[in-house]
C-alpha positions as CSV (number, residue, x, y, z in Angstrom):
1,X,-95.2,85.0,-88.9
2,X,-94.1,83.0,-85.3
3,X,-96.4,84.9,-83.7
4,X,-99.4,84.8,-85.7
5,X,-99.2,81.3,-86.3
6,X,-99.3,81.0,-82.7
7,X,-102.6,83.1,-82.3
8,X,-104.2,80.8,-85.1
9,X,-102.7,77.7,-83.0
10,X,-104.6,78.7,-80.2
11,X,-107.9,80.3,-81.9
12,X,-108.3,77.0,-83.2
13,X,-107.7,75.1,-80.2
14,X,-110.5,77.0,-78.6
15,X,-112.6,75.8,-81.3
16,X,-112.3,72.4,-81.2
17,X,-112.5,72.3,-77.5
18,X,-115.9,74.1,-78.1
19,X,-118.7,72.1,-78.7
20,X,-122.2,73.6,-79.9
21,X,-125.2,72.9,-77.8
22,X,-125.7,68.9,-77.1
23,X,-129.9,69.5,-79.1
24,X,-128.1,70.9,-81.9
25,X,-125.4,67.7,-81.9
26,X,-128.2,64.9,-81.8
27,X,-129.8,66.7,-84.6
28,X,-127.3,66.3,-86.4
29,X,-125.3,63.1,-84.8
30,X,-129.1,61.3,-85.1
31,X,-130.9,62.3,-88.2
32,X,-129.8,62.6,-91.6
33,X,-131.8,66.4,-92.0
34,X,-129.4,67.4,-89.5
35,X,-126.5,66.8,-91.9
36,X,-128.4,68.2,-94.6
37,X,-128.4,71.2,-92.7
38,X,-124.8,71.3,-91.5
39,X,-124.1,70.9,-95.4
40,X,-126.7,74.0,-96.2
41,X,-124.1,76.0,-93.4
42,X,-120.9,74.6,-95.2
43,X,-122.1,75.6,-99.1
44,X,-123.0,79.4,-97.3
45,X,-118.9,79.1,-95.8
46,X,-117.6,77.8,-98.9
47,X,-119.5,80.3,-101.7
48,X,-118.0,83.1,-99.7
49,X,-114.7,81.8,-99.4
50,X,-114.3,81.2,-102.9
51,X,-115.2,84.2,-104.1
52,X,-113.3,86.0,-101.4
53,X,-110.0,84.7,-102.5
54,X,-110.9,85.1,-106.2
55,X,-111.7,88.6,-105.6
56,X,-107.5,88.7,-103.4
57,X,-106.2,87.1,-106.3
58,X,-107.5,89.4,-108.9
59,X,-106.5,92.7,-106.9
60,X,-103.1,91.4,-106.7
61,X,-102.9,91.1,-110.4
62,X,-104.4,94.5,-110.8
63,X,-101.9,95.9,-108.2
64,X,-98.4,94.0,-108.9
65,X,-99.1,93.9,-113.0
66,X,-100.8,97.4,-113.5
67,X,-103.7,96.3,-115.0
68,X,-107.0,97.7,-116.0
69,X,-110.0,97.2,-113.3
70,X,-111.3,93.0,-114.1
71,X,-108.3,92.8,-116.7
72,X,-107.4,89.1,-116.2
73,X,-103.3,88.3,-116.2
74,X,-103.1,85.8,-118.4
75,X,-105.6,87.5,-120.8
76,X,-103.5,90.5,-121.1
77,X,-101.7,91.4,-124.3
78,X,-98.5,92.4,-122.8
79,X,-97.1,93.1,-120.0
80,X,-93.7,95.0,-118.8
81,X,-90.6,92.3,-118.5
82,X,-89.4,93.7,-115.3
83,X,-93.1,93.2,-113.9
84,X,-93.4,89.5,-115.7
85,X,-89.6,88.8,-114.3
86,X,-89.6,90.4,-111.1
87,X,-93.5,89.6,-109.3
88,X,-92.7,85.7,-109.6
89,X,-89.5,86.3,-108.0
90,X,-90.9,88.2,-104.8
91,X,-93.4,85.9,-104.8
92,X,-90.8,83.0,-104.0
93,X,-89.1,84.8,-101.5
94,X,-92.3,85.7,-99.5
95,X,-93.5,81.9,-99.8
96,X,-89.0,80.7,-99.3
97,X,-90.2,82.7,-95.7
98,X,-93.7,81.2,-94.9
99,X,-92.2,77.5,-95.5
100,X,-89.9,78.0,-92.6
101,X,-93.1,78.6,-90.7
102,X,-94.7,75.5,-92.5
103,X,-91.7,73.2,-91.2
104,X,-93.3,73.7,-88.2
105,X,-96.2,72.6,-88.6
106,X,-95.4,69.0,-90.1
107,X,-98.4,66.5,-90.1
108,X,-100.7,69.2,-90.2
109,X,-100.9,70.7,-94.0
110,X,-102.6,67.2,-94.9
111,X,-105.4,68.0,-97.8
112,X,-108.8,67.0,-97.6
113,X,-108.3,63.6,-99.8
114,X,-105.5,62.5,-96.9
115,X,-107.5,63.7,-94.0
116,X,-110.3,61.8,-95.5
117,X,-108.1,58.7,-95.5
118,X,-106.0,58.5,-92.9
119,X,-107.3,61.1,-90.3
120,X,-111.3,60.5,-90.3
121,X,-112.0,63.7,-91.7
122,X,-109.6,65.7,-89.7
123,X,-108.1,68.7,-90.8
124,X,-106.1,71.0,-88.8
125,X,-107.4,75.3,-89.7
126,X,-104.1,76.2,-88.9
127,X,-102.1,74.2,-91.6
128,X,-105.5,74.9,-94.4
129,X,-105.4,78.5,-93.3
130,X,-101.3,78.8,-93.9
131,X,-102.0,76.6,-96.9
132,X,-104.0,78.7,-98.6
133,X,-101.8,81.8,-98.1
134,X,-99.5,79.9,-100.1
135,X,-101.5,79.1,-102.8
136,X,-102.8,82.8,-102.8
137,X,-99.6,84.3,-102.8
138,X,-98.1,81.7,-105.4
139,X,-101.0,82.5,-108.1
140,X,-101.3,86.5,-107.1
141,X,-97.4,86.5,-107.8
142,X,-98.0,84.9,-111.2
143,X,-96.7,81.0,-110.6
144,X,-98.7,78.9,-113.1
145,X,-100.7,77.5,-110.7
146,X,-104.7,77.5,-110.3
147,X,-106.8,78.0,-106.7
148,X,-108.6,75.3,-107.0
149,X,-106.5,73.2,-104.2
150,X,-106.7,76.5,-101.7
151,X,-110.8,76.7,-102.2
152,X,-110.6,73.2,-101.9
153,X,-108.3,73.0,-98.6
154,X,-110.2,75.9,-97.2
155,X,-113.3,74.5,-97.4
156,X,-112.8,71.1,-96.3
157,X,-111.4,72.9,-93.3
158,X,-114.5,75.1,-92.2
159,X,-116.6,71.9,-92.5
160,X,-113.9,69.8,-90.9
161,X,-114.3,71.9,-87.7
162,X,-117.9,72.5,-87.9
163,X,-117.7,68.9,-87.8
164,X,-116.0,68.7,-84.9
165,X,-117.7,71.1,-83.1
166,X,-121.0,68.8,-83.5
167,X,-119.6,65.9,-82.4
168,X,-120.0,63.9,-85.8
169,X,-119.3,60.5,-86.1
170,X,-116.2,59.6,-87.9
171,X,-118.2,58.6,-91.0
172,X,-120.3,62.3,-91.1
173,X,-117.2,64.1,-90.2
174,X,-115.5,62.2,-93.7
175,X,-118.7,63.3,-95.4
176,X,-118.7,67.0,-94.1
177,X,-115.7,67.5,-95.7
178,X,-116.3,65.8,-99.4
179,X,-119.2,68.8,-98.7
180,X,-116.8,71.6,-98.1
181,X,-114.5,70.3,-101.2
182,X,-117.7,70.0,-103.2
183,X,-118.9,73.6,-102.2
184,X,-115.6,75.0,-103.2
185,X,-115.3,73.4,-107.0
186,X,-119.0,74.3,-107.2
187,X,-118.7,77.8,-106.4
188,X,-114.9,78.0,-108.4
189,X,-117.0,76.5,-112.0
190,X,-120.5,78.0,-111.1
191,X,-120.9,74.4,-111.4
192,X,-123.1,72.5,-108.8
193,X,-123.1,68.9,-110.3
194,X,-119.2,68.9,-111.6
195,X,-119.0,69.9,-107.7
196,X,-121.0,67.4,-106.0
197,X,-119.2,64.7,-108.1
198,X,-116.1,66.3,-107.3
199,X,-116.6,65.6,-103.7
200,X,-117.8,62.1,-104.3
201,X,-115.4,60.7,-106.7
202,X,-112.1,63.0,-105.3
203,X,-113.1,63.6,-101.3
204,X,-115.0,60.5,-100.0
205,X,-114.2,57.6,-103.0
206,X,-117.4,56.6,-102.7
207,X,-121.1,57.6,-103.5
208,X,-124.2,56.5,-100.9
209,X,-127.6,58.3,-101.6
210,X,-127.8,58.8,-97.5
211,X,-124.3,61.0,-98.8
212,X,-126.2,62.4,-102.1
213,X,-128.3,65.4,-100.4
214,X,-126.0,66.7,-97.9
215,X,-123.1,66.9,-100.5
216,X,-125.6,68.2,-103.6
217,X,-126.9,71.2,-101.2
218,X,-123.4,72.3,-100.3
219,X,-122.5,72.3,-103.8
220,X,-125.8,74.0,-105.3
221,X,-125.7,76.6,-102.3
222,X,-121.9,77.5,-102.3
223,X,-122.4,78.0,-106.7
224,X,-125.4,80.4,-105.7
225,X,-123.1,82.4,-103.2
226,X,-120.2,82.3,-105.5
227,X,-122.7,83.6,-108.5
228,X,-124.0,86.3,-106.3
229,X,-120.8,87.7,-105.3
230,X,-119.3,87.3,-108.7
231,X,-121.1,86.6,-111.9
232,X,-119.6,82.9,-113.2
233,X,-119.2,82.9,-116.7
234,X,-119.3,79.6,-119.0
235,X,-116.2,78.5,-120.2
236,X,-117.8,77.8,-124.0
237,X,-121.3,79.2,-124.6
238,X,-124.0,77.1,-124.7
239,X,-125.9,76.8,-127.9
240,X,-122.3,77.7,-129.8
241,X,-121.5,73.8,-130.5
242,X,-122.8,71.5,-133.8
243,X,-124.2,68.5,-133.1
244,X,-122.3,65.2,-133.4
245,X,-122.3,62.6,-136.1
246,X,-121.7,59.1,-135.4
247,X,-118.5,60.1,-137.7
248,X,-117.1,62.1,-134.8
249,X,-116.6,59.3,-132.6
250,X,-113.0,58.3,-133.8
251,X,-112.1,61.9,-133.4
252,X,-113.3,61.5,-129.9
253,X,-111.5,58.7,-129.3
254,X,-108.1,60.0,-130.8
255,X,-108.5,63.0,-128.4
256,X,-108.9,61.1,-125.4
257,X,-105.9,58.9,-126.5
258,X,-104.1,62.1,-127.4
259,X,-104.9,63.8,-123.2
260,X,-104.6,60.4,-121.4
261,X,-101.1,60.6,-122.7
262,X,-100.6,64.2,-122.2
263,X,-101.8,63.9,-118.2
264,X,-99.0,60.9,-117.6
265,X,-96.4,63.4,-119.2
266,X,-97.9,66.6,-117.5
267,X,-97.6,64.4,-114.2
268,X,-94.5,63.3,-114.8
269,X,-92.9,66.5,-115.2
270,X,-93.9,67.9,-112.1
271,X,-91.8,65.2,-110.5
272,X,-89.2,65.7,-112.9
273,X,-89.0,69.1,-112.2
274,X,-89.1,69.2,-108.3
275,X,-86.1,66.4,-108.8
276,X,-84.0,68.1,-111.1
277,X,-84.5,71.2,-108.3
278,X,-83.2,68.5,-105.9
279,X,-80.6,67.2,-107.3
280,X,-78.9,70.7,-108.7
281,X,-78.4,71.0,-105.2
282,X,-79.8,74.5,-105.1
283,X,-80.2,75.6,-102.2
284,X,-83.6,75.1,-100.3
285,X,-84.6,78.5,-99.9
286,X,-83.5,79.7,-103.5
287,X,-85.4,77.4,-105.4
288,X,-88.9,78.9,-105.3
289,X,-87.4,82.2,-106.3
290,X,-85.1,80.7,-109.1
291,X,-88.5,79.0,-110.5
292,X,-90.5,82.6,-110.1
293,X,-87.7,83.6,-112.0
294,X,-88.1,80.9,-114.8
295,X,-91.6,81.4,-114.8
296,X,-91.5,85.2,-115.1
297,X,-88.9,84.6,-118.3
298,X,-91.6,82.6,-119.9
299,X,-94.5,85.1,-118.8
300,X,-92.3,87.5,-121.4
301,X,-93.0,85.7,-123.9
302,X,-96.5,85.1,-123.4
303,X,-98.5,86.3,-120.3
304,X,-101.0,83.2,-120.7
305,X,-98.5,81.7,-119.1
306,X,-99.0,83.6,-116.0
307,X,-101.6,83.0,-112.9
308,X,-104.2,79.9,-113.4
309,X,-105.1,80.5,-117.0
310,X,-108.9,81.9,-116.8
311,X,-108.4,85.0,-119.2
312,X,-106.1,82.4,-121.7
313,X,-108.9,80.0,-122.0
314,X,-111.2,82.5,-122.4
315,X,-109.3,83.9,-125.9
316,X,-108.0,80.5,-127.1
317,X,-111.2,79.2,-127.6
318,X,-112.2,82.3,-129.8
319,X,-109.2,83.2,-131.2
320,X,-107.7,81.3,-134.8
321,X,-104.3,80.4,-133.6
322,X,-101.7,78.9,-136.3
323,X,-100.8,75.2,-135.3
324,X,-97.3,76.0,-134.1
325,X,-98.7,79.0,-131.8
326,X,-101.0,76.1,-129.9
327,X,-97.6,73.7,-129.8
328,X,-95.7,76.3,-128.4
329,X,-98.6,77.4,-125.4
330,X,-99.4,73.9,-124.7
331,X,-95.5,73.7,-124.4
332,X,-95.1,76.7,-122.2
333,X,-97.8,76.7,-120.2
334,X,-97.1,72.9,-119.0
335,X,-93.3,73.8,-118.5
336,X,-94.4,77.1,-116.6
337,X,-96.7,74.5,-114.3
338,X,-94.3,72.2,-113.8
339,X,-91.8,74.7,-112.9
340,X,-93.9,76.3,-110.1
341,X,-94.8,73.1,-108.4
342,X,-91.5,71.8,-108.6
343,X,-90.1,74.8,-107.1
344,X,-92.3,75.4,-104.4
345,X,-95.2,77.0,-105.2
346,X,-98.5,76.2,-103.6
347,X,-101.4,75.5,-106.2
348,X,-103.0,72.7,-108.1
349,X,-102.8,71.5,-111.2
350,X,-107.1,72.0,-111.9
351,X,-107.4,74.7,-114.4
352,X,-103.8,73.6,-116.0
353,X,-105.2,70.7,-117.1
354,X,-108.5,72.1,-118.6
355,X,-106.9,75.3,-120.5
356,X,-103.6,72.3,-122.0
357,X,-106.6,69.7,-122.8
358,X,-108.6,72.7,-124.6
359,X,-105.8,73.8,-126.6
360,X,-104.8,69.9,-127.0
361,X,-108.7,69.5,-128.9
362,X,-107.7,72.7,-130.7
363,X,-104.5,71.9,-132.2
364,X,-106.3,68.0,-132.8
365,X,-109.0,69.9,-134.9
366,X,-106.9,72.5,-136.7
367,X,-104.0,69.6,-137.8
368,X,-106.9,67.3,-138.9
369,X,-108.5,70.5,-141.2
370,X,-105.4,71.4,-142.8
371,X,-104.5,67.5,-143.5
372,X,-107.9,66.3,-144.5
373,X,-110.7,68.9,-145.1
374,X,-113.1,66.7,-145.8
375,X,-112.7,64.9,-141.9
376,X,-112.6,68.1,-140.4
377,X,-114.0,67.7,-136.6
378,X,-115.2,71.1,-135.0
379,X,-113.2,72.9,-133.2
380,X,-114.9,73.7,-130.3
381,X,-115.9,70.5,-129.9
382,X,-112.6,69.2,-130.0
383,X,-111.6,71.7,-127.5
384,X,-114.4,71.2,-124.9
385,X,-113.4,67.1,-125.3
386,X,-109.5,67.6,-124.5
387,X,-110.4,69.9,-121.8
388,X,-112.2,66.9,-119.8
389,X,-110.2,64.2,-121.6
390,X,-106.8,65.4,-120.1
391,X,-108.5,66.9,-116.8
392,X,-109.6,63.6,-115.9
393,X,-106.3,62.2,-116.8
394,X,-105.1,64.5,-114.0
395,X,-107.5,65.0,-111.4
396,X,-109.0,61.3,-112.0
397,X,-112.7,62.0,-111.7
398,X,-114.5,61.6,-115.2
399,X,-117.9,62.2,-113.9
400,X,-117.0,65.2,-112.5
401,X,-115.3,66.6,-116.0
402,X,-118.4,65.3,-118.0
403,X,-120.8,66.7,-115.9
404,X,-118.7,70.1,-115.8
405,X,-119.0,69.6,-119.7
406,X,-122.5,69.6,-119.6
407,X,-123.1,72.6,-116.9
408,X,-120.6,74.5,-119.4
409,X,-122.1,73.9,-122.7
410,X,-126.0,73.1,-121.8
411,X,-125.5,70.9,-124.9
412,X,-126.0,66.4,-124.1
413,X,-124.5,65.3,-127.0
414,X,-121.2,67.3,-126.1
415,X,-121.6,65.8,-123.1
416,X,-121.8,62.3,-124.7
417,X,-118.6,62.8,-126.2
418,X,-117.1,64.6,-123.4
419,X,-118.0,61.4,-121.9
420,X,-116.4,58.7,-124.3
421,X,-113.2,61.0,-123.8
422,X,-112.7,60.6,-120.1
423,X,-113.4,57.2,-120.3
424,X,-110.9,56.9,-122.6
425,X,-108.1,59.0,-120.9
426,X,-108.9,57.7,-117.7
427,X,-108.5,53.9,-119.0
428,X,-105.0,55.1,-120.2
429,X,-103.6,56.7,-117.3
430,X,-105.1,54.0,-114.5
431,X,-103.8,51.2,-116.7
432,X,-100.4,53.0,-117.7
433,X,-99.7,55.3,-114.6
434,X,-102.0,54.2,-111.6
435,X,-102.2,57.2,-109.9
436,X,-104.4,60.8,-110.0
437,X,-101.9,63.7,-109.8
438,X,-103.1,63.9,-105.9
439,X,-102.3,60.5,-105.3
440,X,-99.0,60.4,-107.1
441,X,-97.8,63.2,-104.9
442,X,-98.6,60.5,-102.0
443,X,-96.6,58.2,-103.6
444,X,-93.8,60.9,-104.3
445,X,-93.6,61.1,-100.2
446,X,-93.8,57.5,-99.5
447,X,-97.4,57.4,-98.7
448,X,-99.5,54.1,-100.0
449,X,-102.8,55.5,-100.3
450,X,-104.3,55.7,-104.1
451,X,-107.7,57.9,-103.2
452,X,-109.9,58.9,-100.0
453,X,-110.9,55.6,-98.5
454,X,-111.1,55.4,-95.4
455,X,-107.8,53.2,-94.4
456,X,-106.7,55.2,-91.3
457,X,-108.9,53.4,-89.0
458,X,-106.7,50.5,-90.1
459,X,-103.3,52.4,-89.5
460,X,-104.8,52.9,-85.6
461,X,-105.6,49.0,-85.5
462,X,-102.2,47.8,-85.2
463,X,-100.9,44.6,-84.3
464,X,-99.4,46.7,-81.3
465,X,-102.7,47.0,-79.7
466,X,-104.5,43.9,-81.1
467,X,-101.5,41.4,-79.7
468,X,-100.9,39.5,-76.5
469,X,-98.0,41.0,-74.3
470,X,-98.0,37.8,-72.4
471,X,-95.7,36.0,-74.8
472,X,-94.1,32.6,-73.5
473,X,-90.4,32.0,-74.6
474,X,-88.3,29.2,-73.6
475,X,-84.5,28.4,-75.3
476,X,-84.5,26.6,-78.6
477,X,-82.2,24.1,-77.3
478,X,-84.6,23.1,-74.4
479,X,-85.0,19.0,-74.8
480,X,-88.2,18.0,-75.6
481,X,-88.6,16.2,-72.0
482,X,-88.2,19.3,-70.1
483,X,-90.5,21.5,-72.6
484,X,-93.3,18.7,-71.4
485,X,-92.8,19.2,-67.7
486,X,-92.5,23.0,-68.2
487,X,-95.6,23.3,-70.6
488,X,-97.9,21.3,-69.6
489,X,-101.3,20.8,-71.7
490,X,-103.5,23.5,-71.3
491,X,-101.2,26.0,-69.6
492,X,-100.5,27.9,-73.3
493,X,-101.6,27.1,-76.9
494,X,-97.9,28.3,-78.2
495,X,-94.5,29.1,-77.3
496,X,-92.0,31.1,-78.8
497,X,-88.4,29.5,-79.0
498,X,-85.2,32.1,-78.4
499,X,-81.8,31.5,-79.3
500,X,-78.8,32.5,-76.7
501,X,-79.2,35.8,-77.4
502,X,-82.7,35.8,-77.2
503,X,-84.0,36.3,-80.6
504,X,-86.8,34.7,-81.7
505,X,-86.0,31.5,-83.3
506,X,-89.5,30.2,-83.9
507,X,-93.0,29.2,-82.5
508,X,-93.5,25.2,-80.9
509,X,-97.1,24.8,-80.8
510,X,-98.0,22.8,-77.6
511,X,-99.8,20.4,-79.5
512,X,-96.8,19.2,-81.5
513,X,-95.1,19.3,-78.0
514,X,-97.0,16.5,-76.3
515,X,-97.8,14.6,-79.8
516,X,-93.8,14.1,-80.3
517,X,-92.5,10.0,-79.6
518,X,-91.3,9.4,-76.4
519,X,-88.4,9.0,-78.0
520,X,-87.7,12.4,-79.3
521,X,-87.3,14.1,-75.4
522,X,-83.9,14.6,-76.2
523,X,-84.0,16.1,-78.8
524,X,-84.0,20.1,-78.9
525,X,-87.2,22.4,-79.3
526,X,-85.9,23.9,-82.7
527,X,-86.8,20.9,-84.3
528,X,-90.3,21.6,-83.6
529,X,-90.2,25.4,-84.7
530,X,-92.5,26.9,-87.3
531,X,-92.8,29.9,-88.5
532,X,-89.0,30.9,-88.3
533,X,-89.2,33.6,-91.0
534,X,-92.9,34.7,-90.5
535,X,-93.2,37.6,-87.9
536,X,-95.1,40.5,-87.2
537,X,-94.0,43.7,-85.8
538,X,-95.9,46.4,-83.7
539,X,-96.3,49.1,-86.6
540,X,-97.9,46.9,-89.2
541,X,-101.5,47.3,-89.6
542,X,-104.4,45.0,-89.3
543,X,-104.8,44.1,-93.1
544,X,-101.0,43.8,-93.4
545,X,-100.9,41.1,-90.3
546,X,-104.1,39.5,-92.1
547,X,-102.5,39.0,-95.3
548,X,-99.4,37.4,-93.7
549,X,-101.5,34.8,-91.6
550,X,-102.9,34.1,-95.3
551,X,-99.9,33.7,-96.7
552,X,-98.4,31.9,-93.5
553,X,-101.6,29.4,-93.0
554,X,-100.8,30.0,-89.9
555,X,-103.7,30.3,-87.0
556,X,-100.8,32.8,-84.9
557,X,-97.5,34.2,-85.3
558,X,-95.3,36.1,-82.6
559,X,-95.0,39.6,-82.4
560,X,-91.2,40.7,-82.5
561,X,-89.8,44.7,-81.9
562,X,-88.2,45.0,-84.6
563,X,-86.5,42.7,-88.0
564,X,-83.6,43.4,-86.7
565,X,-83.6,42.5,-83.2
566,X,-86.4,40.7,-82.9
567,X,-87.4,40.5,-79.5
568,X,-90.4,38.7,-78.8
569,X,-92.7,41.1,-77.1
570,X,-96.2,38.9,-77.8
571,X,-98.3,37.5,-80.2
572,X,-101.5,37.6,-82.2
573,X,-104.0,35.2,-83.5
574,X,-105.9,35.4,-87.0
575,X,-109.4,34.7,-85.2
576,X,-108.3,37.8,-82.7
577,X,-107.6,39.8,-85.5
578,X,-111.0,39.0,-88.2
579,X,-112.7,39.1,-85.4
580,X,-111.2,43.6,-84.7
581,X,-111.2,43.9,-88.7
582,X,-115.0,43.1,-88.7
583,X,-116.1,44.8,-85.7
584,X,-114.5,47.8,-87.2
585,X,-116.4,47.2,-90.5
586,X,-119.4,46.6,-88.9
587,X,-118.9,50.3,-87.4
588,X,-118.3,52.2,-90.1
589,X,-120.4,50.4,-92.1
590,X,-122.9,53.4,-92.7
591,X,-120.6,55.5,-93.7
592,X,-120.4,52.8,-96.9
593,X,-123.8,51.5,-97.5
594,X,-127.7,52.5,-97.0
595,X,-128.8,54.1,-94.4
């Protein structure tokens, strides 16, 4: 594993170091056709990586479950214990050995919504290569986990260093990769607007229309290639739907209210469950096989369980189920996901949320039948509007899971109230919970970042390269008389006073200096200090050190090395710093705005 990783190391050292020819980078670097064509290259990459790891995926079901040529696992009636109990289990051991591998590599597994904003679009092929083995080996194995992060990473990566290779701006490069995501969601669904939203609302957090055609014709191409490998089938037929009454739209709401809730909980027990892994104090290496293992006893007692959940959602939505049967798979399969994230295995939680929200709708509509017949609300409507509602609760793009409603269905007034549903959810969990799942597994690592926006250029404008290193100290307990002769007017603007051991005690602007009475020259320079609590250290970034000149009213503060010591080792001024923060604006600024 060393050794290979080593070889990819290399391989894709090579490429970045390669540039293509410098006409083919001012075509692109110069005129927006030239991304549009990148992005045609990217959808071709992405179509046939999608259906390429579909195509793994569904030969190691075949192989490791013994089933029937285009069976799907979780579609399958039964399936022998030992093979339910004992492929999840080999599956965390391979994955317990590639995570020593992935230790490694630290700093470079970031997916395509941190790249995006904290890297400029950056992904390293290594990591996103050994990433998606993961993911492939996790759902092949049977962990309850769906491929939609591994296209996704994939992906982002080919464009990511197709990117590179052209030279693009920071801004392109950022939008190359919200093409490759886009591609790979587009290709997964058969679905080329849920795609191109995808990458809009989940990869760049923004939408331009100089952005719309490069990241429409990766999504539109990759779902051609995808189709052409592999015929994508509609999750609901279209044409198999009633119409709506204006009746329905409490029904519609209550489901949305009903999946907004379901998300925060599905969320939260992810986190629950890779804590309670934690804190057992199991060891490290046993915990992805102990979860295979707890995964494999559920896929016993139902194999829907098992792999992303394709063949499930393809009977449960045909199928009469009794009430209690829906409770307990909703139950099961959300434990099962939880348990194979928490544990270790690689995956997303995409297709989770779709199949729970669909059998959410379901159990909504059968309840409501059985309680009051004559409020009965269709059942595959119900279905189709908990699949998007608790989707979006998850994933947090709404326009993505209505216009995946509508590209599944053909039908506008189910995407109307697929609509009303995700507005709803999402309402719930951004007021109530704050965070996407993507983004709450930031937040789970200490990272601040809430969605793709660009905010790394901010992390590289530090106050460490934006300050002064020429910082004047003097002893706080210099008189006032000497300060005068030592300072003279015009020599500095401010001085930074330093007890006897020399931490910073405060800043003495000169001003105050040479306005003080006559009188006052004996009296020590602490009694002119501002500012005594108010410092800024190297690490912080530009917005934080604007926000504490805000809150300081101060015009500049000294620049200490650490809270603890604090050394004075220069200072900044606001002026220095709006003036950095707007010249970086002003450069990325068509990567926000018009073209």
């Amino acid at each position: 594993m060393i050794a290979v990783g080593r070889a990819l190391s290399k391989i894709e050292t090579q490429i970045t170091s390669r540039q293509l020819p410098a006409w083919l980078r001012g075509f692109v670097r110069n005129r927006e056709s030239g991304l549009v064509v990148a992005a045609l290259v990217i959808g071709i990459a992405s179509g046939g990586l999608v259906a390429l790891m579909g195509w793994i995926v569904q030969h190691l079901h075949e192989v490791l479950f013994n089933l029937p040529a285009g069976q799907r696992l979780s579609a399958t009636f039964h399936v022998p214990r030992w093979r339910a109990l004992l492929i999840p289990i080999l599956g965390g051991l391979v994955l317990t050995g590639m995570a020593r591998y992935a230790r490694r590599m630290s700093g470079r597994l970031a997916d395509a919504i941190e790249a995006n904003a904290l890297f400029g679009g950056r992904l390293s092929l290594t990591g996103s290569l050994l990433v998606t083995a993961q993911t492939i080996v996790s759902c092949g194995t049977g962990a309850s986990v769906g491929l939609e992060a591994g296209y996704a990473q994939i992906s982002a990566a080919v464009a990511s260093r197709l990117g590179l290779s052209l030279a693009a701006r920071r801004g392109d490069l950022r939008l190359l990769v919200a093409c490759g995501a886009a591609g790979a969601i587009a290709a997964a669904f058969g679905a080329p607007l849920a795609g191109a939203f995808y990458g809009f609302e989940v990869v760049l957090g923004t939408y331009t229309v100089s952005a719309l055609a490069p990241v429409a014709t990766s999504a539109l191409v990759a779902s051609l290639v995808a189709r052409n490998f592999e015929g994508t089938a509609f999750l609901i037929r279209p044409g198999s739907l009633s119409t709506l009454g204006a009746g329905d739209l409490v029904h519609i709401v209550a489901i949305g209210v009903l999946c907004g809730f379901a998300g925060i909980l599905l969320m939260l027990a992810v986190a629950g469950s890779e804590t309670a892994f934690k804190r057992l104090r199991i060891p490290a290496p046993w915990r992805t096989p102990i979860g295979g293992a707890m995964v494999g006893g559920m896929g016993i007692l139902t194999p829907q369980v098992l792999g992303a959940g394709h063949g499930a959602m393809t009977i449960d939505l045909v199928a009469s189920l009794a009430p209690l049967t829906l409770v307990g798979l909703i139950l099961l399969k959300g434990t099962a996901a939880a348990v194979s994230l928490g544990s270790g295995f690689r995956g997303g939680l995409f297709y989770a949320s779709l199949l729970i929200g669909a059998l959410i709708g379901r159990l909504y509509a059968d309840l409501g039948f059985q309680l009051y017949p004559d409020l009965a609300f269709d059942p595959d409507v119900a279905a189709l509007t908990g699949m998007a509602a608790l989707a979006t609760g998850v994933i947090g793009a709404p326009i993505t899971m209505t216009a995946l409603a509508l590209e599944t269905t053909g039908n506008f007034a189910i995407t109307l109230a697929a609509l009303i549903a995700v507005v709803v959810s999402s309402l719930i969990v951004r007021e109530l919970f704050g965070y996407s799942f993507a983004t709450w597994r930031f937040h789970l690592r200490g990272e601040t970042i809430r969605g793709p926006h660009d905010i790394g250029w901010m992390r590289e404008l530090s106050v460490k390269t934006l300050m002064r290193p020429d910082a004047r100290t003097a002893p706080q307990d210099l008189s006032l008389r000497e300060a005068r002769l030592k300072f003279p007017l015009g020599s500095v603007k401010h001085i930074a006073a330093v007890d006897g051991t020399g931490r910073y005690a405060g800043m003495v602007m000169l001003d105050d200096l040479h306005t003080a009475p006559l009188d006052r020259g004996g009296d020590p320079l602490s009694t002119l200090c501002r500012f005594t609590d108010r410092i800024l250290q190297p690490w912080m970034t530009v917005r934080e050190a604007l926000d504490l000149f805000e809150k300081s009213e101060a015009d500049a503060l000294v620049v200490v090395d650490h809270e603890a010591t604090r050394r004075v080792i220069g200072t900044m001024t606001e002026a220095h710093a709006l003036r950095r923060y707007g010249e970086e604006l002003e450069r990325l600024q068509p990567d926000s705005v018009l073209r």
